[in-house]
NUKOLZA-129849 format. One record per residue (C-alpha): y, z, x. Coordinates in steps of 0.001 Angstrom, whole numbers. Layout:
NUKOLZA-129849
((Y; Z; X))
...
END
This chain:
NUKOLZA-129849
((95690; 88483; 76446))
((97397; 91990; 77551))
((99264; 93721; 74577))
((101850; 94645; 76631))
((104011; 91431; 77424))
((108088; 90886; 78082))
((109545; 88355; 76680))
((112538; 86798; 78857))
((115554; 84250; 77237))
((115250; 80814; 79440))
((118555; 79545; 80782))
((119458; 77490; 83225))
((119506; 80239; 85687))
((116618; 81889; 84932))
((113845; 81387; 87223))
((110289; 82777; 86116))
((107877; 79957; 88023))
((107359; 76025; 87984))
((105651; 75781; 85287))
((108520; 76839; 83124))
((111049; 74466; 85427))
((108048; 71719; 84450))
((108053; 72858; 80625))
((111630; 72536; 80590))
((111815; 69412; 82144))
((109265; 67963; 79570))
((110611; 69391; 76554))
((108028; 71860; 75588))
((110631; 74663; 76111))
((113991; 75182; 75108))
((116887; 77270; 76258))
((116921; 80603; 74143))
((113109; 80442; 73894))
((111205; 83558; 75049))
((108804; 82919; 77733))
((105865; 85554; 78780))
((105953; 85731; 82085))
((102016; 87482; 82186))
((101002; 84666; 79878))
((102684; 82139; 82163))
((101057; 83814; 85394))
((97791; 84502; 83544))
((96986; 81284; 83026))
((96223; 80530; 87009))
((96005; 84059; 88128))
((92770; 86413; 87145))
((95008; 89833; 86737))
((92710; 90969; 83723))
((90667; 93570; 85583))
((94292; 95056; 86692))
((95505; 95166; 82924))
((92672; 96897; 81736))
((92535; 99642; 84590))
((93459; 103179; 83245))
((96512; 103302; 85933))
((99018; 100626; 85517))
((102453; 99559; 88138))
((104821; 99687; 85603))
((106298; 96606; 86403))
((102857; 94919; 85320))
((102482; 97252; 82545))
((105801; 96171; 81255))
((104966; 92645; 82411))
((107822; 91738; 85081))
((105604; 89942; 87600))
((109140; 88431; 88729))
((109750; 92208; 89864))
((107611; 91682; 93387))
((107196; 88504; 93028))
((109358; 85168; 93540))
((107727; 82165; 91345))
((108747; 79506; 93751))
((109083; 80136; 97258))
((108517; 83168; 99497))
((108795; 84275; 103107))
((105736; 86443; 102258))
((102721; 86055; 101121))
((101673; 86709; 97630))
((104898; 85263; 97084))
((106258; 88621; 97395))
((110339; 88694; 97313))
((110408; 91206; 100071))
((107895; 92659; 102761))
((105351; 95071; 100927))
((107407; 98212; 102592))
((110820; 97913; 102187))
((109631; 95641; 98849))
((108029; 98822; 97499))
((111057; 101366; 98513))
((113540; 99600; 96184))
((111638; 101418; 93198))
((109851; 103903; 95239))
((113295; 105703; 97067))
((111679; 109002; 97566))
((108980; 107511; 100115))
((111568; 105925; 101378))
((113595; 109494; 102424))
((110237; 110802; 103056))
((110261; 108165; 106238))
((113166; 110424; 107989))
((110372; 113215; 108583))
((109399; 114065; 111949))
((105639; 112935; 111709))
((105023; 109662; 109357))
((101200; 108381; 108261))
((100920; 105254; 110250))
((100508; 102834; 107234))
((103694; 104570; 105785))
((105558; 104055; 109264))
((104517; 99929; 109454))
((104980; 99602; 105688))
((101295; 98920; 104730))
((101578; 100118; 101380))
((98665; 98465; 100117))
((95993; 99432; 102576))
((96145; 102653; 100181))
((97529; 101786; 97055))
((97065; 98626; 94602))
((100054; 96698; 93184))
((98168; 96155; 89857))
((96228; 98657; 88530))
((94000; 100654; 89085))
((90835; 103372; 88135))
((92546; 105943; 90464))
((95815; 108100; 89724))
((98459; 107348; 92105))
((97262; 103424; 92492))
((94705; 104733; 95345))
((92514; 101855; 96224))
((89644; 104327; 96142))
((89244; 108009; 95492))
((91129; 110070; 98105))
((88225; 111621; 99951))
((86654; 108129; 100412))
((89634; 106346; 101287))
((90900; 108690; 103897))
((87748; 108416; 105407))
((87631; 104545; 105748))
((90109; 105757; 108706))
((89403; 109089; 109420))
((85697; 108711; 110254))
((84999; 112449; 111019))
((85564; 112768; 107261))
((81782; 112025; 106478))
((79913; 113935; 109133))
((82523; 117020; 107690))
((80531; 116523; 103990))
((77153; 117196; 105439))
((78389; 120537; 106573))
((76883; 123507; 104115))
((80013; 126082; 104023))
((83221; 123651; 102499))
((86442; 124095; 101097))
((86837; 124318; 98185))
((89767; 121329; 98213))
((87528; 118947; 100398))
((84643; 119287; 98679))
((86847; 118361; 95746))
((88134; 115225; 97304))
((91620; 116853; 97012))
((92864; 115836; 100266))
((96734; 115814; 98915))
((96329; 119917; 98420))
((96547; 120484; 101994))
((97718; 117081; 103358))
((101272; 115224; 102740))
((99829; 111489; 102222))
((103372; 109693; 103596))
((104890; 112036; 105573))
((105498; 115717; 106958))
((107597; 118070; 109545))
((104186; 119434; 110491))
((101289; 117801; 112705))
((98324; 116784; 110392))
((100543; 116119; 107891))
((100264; 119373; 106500))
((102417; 120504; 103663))
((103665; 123667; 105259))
((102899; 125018; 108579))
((100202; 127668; 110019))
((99585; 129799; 107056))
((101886; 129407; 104984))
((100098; 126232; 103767))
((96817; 128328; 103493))
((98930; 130798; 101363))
((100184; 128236; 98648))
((96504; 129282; 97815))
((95073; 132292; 99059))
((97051; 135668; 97954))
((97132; 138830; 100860))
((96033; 141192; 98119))
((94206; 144237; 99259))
((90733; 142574; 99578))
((92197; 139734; 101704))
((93922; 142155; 104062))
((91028; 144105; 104726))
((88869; 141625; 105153))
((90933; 140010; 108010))
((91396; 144222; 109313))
((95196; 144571; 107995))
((96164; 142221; 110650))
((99658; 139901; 109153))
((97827; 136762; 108539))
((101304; 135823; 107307))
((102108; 135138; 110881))
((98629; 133829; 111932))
((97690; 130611; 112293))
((94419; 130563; 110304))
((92544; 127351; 111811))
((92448; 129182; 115132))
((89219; 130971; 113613))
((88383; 129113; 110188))
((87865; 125305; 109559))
((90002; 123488; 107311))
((87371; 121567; 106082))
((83616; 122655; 106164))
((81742; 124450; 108680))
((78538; 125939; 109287))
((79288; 129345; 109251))
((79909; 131928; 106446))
((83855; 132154; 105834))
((84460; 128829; 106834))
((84485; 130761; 110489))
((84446; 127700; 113554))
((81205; 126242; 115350))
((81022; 129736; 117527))
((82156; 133306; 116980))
((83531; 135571; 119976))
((81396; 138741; 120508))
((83325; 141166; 119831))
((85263; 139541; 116611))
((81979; 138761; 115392))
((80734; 142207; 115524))
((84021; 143576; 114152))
((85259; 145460; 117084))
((88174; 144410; 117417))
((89708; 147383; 119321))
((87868; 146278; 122640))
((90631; 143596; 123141))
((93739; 144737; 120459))
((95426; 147519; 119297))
((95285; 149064; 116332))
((97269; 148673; 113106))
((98647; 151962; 113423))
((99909; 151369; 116631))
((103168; 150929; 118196))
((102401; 147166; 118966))
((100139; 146550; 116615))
((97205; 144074; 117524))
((98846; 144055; 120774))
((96271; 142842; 123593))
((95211; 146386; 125596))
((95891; 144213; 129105))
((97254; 141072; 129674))
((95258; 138345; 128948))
((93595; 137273; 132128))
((92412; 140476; 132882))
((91388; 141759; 129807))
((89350; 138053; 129842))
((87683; 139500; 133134))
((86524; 142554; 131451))
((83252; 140271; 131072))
((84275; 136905; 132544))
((85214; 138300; 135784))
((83300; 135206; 137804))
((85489; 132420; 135630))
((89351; 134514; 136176))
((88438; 134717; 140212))
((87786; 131408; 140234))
((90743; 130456; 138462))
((92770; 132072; 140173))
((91127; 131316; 144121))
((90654; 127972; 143953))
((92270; 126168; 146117))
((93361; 123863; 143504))
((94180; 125849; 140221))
((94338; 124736; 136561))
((97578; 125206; 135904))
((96937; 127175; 132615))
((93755; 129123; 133838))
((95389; 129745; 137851))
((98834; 131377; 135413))
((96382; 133495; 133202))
((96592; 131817; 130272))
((92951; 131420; 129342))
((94532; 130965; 125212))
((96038; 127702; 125899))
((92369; 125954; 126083))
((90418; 129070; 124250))
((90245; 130513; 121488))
((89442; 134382; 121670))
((88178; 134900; 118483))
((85967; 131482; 116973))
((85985; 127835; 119154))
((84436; 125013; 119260))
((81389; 124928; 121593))
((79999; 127497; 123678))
((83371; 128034; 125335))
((84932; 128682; 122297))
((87547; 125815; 122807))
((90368; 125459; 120882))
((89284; 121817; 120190))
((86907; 119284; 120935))
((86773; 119283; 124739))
((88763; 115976; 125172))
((91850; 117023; 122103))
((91584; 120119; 124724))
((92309; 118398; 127928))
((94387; 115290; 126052))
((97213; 117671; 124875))
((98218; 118055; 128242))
((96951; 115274; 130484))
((97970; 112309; 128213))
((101495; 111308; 129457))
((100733; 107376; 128056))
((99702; 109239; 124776))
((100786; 110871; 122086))
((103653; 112557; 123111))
((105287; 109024; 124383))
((104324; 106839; 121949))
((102437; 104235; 124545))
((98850; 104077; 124491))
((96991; 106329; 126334))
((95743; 106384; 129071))
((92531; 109363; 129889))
((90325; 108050; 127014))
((88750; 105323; 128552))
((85777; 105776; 131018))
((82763; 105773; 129212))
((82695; 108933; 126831))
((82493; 111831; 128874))
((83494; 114998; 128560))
((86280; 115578; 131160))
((84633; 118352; 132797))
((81318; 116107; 133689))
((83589; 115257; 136783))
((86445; 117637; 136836))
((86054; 121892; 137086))
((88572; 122954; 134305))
((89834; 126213; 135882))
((89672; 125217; 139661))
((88102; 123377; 142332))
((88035; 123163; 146277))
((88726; 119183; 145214))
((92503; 117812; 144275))
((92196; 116725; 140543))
((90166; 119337; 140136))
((87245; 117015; 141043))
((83642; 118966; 141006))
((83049; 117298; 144336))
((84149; 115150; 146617))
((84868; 111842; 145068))
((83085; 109451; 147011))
((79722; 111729; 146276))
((80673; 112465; 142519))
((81174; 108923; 141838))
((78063; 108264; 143608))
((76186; 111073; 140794))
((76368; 107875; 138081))
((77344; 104653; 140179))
((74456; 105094; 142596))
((73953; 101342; 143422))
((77591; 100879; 143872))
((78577; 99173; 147477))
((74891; 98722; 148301))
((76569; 96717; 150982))
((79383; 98983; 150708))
((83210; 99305; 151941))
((83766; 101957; 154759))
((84422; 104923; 153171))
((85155; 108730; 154300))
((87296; 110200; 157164))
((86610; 107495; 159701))
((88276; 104742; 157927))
((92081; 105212; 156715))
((94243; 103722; 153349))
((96769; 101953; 155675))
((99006; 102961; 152640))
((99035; 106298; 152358))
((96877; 107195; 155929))
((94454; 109204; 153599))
((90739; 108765; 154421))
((89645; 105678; 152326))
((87523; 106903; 148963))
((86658; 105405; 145330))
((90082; 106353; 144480))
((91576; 103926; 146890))
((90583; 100718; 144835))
((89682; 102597; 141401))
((91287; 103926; 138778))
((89707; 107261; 137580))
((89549; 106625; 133959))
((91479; 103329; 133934))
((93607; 100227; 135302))
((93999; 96964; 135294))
((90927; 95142; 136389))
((87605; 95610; 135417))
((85232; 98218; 136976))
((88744; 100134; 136863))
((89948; 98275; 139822))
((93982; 98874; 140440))
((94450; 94861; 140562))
((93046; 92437; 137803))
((93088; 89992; 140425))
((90729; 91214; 143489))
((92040; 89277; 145927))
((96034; 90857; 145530))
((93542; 93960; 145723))
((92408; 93677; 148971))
((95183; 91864; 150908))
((97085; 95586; 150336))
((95280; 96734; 153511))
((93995; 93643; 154563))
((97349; 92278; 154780))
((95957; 89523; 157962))
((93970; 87597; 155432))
((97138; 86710; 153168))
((97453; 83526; 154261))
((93881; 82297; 154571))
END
């Protein structure tokens, strides 16, 4: 039995679980005896492991089951007075304030305390039902394939995901403790090695993962998956100013057509097309790249679909709804759309009826009039894929617009209604 229990004084409106309403009842207890409420619960619940585990809830270390839990009834389950959330907050008031932050972990938000955290005890500080590093990753999945990387940080590699990352709650996105690099700088001092090893440019004002992974990477200096030309090579006076100058690390041109110094094909394009990208058409190749280290051979700022998803994702993040541009197959937008123009709309690569026709070749075998001789009643546009299909998703399967086919068609065919 647990060293560690409380003894309670029974009285008629004490209430610490049947049994002790029973023992009263029978005479085997009476009022002003002490009753042990972990010897009382013990004896049908298997809490052992918890009482030996090297990190304790203090209300079982001090043995007040009735703390969380009610010993008759209970809305709950696990008999719990209160939903595991707001049950947890009563004690636990700085989570609780932590809530009013702009960006809040999901399992904080729907009170899910104990997806991460046991309400016993146990081998991990903080009640973590797992070391960090392994129990972020039974969500974060990326987590693993980061480990096999050679060059990591020094944090990750240590499992120390709280040095970097807010577990409840944050004002920044990733739940970083501070933003850009300031929370770099919590650990890395700009002495005089540091600042020459980033050229004297104010990495104070920088934000650092636009050229280094947070995590691990392949590359020496924890540099992204590829490194820009001339910022590998060190020159970076081909595209900045110097230190000494007036605007220091100013860009010599602006950025488009310093960018066609050597990409002089991409820019035209961008900015001919007859349908433009709306970033690359305006000459702002930075909102997708990154000039110095990317991911990919384009040097994106992100994976290709975080790239195109910041923007084109109005049922996503930025609403709160569920998105909408992340569900045909798993392709990478630009295996149908041209990402800094097109002679298509949507910046299609082609025309649609002959891109979808690239992958969905047996498709209308005996097939639907399609092209410039047949018309969307509609909208008096020539009748495509689009007409009946959703590009990346809707509500009936094979991304037709209608779940049910027949409401489908009866939207031109509007003679067959009543048949």
């Amino acid at each position: 039995m647990s060293s560690l229990p409380k003894g309670i004084m029974v009285s008629g409106f004490v209430s610490v679980g049947l049994i002790l309403g029973v023992s009263l009842a029978s005479g085997q207890l009476r009022p002003g005896q002490e009753i042990d409420q972990q010897e009382v619960c013990l004896g049908c619940h298997d809490l052992e492991e918890a009482l030996e585990a090297r990190v304790m809830h203090a209300p079982v270390a001090s043995g007040e089951c009735t703390a969380c839990h009610n010993p008759h009834v209970a809305r709950h389950g696990g008999l719990l007075r209160e939903r595991p959330g707001p049950l947890c907050a009563q004690c636990h008031s700085d989570v609780q304030r932590q809530e009013d932050r702009p960006i809040v972990h999901q399992p904080v938000a729907e009170g899910r305390c104990a997806d991460c955290h046991e309400p016993h005890g146990s081998p991990h500080q903080g009640l973590l039902v797992e070391q960090s590093s392994a129990l972020c990753a039974t969500c974060h999945e990326e987590v693993e394939s980061w480990k096999e990387r050679q060059v990591q940080h020094q944090p990750f590699a240590q499992g120390r995901c709280s040095t970097c990352h807010d577990p409840h709650s944050s004002a920044t996105p990733g739940l970083l403790e501070a933003s850009g690099a300031a929370n770099c700088l919590r650990c890395h001092q700009t002495d005089a090695s540091f600042s020459a090893a980033h050229r004297g440019y104010p990495v104070q004002k920088a934000p650092c993962h636009q050229c280094h992974e947070p995590h691990a990477s392949e590359q020496t200096g924890l540099f992204r998956e590829s490194v820009h030309a001339p910022f590998e090579s060190g020159d970076c006076r081909s595209c900045h100013s110097g230190p000494g100058a007036a605007n220091p690390f100013a860009t010599l041109k602006p950025v488009d057509e310093l960018c066609g110094d050597c990409h002089g094909e991409i820019v035209l394009e961008s900015i001919t097309s007859p349908f433009r990208h709306v970033s690359a058409g305006g000459g702002d190749c930075v909102a997708c790249h990154n000039p110095h280290t990317g991911n990919g051979a384009a040097l994106l700022g992100k994976d290709p679909q975080a790239v195109c998803t910041e923007c084109h994702n109005p049922g996503g993040a930025k609403s709160g709804a569920e998105g909408r541009y992340l569900s045909h197959e798993s392709f990478d937008c630009s295996t149908c759309h041209r990402p800094h123009g097109s002679e298509q709309p949507l910046l299609f690569a082609d025309d649609s009826v002959k891109l979808c026709g690239t992958c969905h070749t047996h498709e209308h075998g005996v097939r639907h009039p399609l092209g410039e001789d047949t018309r969307d009643p509609r909208t008096g546009n020539p009748m495509s894929c689009l007409s009946c299909h959703g590009i990346h998703r809707a509500d009936g399967e094979m991304y037709l617009f209608e779940a049910d086919q027949r409401m489908l068609c009866i939207g031109c065919h509007k003679d067959l209604a009543g048949r």
